[in-house]
C-alpha positions in Angstrom: 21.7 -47.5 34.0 19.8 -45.0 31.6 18.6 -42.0 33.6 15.2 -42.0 33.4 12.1 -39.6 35.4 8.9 -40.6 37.2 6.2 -39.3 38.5 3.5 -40.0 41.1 -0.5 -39.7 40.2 -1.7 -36.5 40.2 -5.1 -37.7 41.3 -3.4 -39.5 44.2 -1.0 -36.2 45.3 -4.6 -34.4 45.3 -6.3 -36.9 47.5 -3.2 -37.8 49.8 -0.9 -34.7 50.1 -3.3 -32.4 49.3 -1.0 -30.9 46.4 -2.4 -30.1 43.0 1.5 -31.3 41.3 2.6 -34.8 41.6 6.2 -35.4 43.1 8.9 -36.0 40.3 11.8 -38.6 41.4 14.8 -38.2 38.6 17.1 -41.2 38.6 20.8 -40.7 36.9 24.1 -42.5 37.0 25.5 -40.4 39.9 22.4 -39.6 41.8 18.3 -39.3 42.6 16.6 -36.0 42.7 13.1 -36.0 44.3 11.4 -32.8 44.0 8.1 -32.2 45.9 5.9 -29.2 45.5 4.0 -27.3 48.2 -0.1 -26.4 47.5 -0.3 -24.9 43.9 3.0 -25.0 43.7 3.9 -21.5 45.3 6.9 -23.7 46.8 9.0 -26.7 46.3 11.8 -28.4 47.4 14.8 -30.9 45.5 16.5 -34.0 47.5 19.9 -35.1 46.2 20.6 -38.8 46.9 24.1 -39.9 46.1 23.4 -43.7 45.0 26.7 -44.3 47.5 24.7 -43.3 50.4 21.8 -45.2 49.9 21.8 -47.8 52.5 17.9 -49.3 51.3 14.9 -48.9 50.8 11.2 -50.3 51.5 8.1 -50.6 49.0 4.9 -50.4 50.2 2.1 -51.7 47.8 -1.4 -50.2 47.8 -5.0 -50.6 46.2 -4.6 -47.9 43.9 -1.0 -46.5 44.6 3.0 -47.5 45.9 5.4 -45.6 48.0 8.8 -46.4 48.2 11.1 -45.0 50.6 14.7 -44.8 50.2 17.2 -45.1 53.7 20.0 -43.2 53.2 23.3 -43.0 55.3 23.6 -39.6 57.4 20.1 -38.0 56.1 16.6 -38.5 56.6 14.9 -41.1 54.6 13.5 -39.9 51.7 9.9 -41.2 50.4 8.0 -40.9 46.9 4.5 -41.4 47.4 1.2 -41.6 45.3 3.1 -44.3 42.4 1.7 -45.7 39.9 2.4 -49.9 39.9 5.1 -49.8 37.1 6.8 -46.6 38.3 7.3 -48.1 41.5 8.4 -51.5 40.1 10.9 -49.7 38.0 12.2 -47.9 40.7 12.7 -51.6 42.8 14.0 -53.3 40.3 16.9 -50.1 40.3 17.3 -50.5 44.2 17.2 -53.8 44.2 20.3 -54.0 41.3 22.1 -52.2 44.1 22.0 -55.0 46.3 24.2 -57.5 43.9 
């Protein structure tokens, strides 16, 4: 897998979180790193996903935007939300290639 970066619609994080920057999800041979900022960005905080603890994941579809939530083993489940429709298709098709 190439490591590759998305990141949700800043329109949508303004009219669902509330946040003026857009969560980034960062997707590398040894790991995912979703980093989600506070209000104006005066915080933010980095999850570290091993790809051996992820156990699955769920894709919700919307009108205008996707989430996708990753399970993990011995964490809490991690969720990117406010997707466009191709960033969350790439990121199922990479779940999903876990799976085989």
């Amino acid at each position: 897998m190439r490591p590759f970066k998305v990141s949700a619609s800043r329109l949508g994080s303004f009219l669902l979180r509330w946040s003026l920057f857009p969560q980034e999800a960062r997707f590398s041979p040894e790991k995912i790193v979703i980093r989600t900022y506070g209000f104006l960005a005066l915080t933010s905080s980095e999850e570290e996903i091993l790809w051996e603890k992820v156990a699955g994941f769920s894709h919700r579809n919307g009108v205008f935007w996707d989430q996708v939530s990753i399970e993990t083993r011995g964490q809490t489940q991690a969720v990117i939300s406010c997707l466009g429709k191709s960033a969350s298709r790439r990121i199922k098709d990479v779940l999903q290639g876990l799976e085989k």
